[in-house]
N, C-alpha and C positions, 0 to 999 in steps of 0.2 A: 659738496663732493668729498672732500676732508674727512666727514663723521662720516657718510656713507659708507666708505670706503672700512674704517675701521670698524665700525659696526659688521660689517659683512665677514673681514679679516676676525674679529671675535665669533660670529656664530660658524664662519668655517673652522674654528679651532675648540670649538665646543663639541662637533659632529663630530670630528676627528677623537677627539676623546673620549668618547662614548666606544670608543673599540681599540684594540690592538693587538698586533699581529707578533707571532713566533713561530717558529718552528715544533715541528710535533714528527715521530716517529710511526707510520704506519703500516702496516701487516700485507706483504705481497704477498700472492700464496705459490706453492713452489711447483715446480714446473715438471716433474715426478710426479702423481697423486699415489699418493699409500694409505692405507688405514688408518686410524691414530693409535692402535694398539700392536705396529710394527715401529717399534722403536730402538733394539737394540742388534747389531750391524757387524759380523766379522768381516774385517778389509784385507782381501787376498791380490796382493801384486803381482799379477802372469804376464808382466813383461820382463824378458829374460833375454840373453843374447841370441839365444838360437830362433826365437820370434822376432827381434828387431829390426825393421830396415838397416838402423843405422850402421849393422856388422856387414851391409853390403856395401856400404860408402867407402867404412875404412879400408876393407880388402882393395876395391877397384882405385883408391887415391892413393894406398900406403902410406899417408901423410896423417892420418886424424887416427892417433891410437886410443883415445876416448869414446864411449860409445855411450852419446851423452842421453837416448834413450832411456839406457838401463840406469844411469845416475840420477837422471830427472824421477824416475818413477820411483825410487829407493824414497825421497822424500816426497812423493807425491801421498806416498799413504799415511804420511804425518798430518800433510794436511787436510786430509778426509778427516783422519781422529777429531781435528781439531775443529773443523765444521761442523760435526756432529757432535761436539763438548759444547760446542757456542750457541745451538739451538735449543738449551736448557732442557730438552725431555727426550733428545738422541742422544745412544753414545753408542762407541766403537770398543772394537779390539781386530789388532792386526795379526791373521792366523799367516802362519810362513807357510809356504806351501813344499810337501812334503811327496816320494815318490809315489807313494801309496793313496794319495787323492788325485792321482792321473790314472787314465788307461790306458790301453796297449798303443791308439794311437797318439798319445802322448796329451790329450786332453784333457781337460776336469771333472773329474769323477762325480757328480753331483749326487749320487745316493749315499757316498760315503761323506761327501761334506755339509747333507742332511743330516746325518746320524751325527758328525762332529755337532750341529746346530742346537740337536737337541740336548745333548750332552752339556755341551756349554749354554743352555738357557738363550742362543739367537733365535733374531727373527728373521733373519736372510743373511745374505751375504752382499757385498760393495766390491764387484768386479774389474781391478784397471786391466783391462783387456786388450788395448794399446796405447801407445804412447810415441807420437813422430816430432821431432823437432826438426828445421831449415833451418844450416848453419852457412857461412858464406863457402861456398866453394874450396878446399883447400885449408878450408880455418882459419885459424887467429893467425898466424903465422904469414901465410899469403898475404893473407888482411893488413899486419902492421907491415908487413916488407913493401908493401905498394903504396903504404903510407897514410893508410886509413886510421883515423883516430877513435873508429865505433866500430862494431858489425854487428848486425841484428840477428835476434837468435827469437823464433816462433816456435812454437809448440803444441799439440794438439791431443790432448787426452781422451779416448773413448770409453767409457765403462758399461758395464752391466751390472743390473741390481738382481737378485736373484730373493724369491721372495719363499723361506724353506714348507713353510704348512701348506700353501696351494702349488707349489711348482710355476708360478708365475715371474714372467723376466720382460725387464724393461731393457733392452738390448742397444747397444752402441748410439748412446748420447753422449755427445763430446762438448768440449768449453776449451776456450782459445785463452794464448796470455802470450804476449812477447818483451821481448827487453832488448837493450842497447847494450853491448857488453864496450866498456869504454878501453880503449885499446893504445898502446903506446907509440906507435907508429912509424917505429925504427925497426930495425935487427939488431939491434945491441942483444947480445948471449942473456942478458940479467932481464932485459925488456924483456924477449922472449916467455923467459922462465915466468917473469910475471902475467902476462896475459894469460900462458895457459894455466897457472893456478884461479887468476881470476875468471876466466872461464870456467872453469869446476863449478865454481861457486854458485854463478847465474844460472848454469845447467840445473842446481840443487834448487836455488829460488823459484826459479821458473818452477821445476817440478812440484813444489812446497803449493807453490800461489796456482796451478792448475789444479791437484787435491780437493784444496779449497772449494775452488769453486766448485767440482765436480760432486762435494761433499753438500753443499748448498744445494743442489738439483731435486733433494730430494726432503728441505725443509723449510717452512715459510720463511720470507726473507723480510726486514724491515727498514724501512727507508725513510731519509727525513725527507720534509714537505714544509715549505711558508706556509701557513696560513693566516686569517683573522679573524678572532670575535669579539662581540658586543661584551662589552665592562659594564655597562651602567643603563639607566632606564625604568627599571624595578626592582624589585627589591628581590626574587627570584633571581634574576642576570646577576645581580652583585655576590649573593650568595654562590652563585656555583661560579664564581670568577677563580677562585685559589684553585678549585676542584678541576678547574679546563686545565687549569696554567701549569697544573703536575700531576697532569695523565690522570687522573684519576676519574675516569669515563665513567664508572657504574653508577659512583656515588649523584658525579655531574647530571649525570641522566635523570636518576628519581629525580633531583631537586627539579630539573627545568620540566619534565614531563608533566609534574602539578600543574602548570598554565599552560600547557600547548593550546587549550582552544581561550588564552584569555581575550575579553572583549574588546580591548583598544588594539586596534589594525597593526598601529607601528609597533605597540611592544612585542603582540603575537608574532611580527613577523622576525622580530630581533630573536623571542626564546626559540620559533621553528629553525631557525640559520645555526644559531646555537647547538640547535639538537642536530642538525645536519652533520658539525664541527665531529659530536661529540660521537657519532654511532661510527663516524668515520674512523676516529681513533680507535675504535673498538673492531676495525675490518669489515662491520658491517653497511659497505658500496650501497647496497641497493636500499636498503633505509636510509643512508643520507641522502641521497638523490630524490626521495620520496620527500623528505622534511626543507630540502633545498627548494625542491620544485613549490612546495606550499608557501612556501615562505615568498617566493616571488610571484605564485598565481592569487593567494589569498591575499596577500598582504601589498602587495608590489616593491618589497624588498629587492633593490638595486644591488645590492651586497650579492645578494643569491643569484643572480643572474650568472654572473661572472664565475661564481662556486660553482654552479651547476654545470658548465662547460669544463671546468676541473673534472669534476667529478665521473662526469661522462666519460672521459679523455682515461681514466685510471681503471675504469670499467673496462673499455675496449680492450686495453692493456691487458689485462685481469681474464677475461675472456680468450683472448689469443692464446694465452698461455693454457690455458683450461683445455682449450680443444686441439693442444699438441700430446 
């Protein structure tokens, strides 16, 4: 029983070695579709006091002299620049908007912020169009005098993309972000003072971290993933073993592609799972799913079973997005 036992404890730690699992970063695609030859973005902020809800709050409460709308959006077009710096082949520039690219009813001129487009070498424009934040009734003030130690502050950015060569507009897609503004919970004069500076603040965050995302809407997004694959078995798997373990998908790919139909079952089925790993890495869903699926029909690779439900599952995803 003794030997058996370790015998069995040895060949299950010998399977297990023949593979191992890391994290890999993979390519979402974004939820906007644009051309790939619209890439460079003037960001115009048209939310202003005289569009804002929030200048109806303050009038009817007389208590909230911040109109944390217009603050949140001041930094909200930082962080669109900054969205579109981070997707390495979009970039911005924040045009101020000026009287002369409105018209009579006080709207956006869009022939004339064509002509700006072409002038300045844009491919469209990044429209925040609104901007509503939910603050607690009465604000921070109410808030700490009642002895609240937080009050939540929501936020809801809508934009339009405006695309200048076709006249084409992706119109009021929005992205949420909330925070907990941590609050003093007294009325001491200085607590006061404090909360409502640090209120400022979160107004500006929030608006920072909704940019963001709104900036992302319109570039592929990547995201890490556990995965696992085969180390060892041929001499093909051990070569592209460095090649999986640091992204380096193209090179990964010739190598395993030489054996995909090699003759022994189990290796076949280790290089096709492999090659599932690797087209994934490379955003191509529907060829892994192909080399997954072979790997468990031809081969009856137990590994790919399990990937192939992954894999399916990131499709759907992928898909949903595709047809908004």
């Amino acid at each position: 029983m003794r030997i058996n036992f370790i015998v069995s404890l040895i060949l299950g730690l010998l399977v297990v070695s023949c593979k191992t699992s890391f994290r890999i970063s993979v390519k979402e695609p974004s939820v906007v579709k644009l051309a790939n030859n619209i890439q460079n973005f003037g960001i115009i902020n048209n939310v202003n006091n005289d569009n804002s809800p929030e200048k109806i709050i303050s009038v009817a409460l007389g208590a909230q002299t911040l109109n944390g709308n217009v603050l949140a959006a001041e930094r909200a077009s930082d962080g669109v620049l900054r969205a579109l710096g981070n997707s390495s082949f979009m970039q911005g520039e924040i045009i101020p908007i000026t009287s002369n690219m409105r018209n009579k009813d006080a709207e956006l001129n869009w022939s004339i912020l064509d002509s700006i487009a072409k002038t300045k070498k844009l491919d469209g424009f990044f429209e925040l169009s609104e901007l509503r934040t939910i603050s607690p009734v009465g604000g921070t003030i109410l808030a700490g005098a009642s002895g609240k130690t937080s009050a939540r502050l929501d936020g809801t950015l809508f934009v339009t993309i405006h695309i200048s060569e076709t006249g084409q507009k992706y119109e009021r897609f929005s992205v949420n972000q909330h925070y907990n503004i941590p609050l003093s919970g007294t009325i001491n004069i200085l607590d006061i003072l404090n909360d409502a500076v640090r209120k400022r603040e979160y107004y500006r965050a929030l608006g920072f971290e909704l940019g963001y995302k709104a900036g992302r809407l319109i570039s592929p997004n990547w995201v890490w993933v556990g995965r696992t694959y085969y180390t060892k078995g041929h001499r093909t798997i051990k070569r592209a073993k460095s090649m999986i373990k640091n992204g380096n998908w193209d090179i990964a790919e010739k190598q395993l592609i030489q054996d995909e139909d090699y003759g022994k079952e189990k290796i076949r089925g280790r290089i096709l799972y492999n090659l599932a790993l690797v087209n994934e890495g490379q955003g191509e869903i529907d060829n892994a799913i192909m080399y997954a699926e072979r790997s468990a029909l031809e081969c009856g690779n137990k590994l790919a079973n399990d990937y192939i439900e992954k894999l399916r599952k990131r499709k759907r995803i992928i898909d949903k997005m595709n047809e908004q």
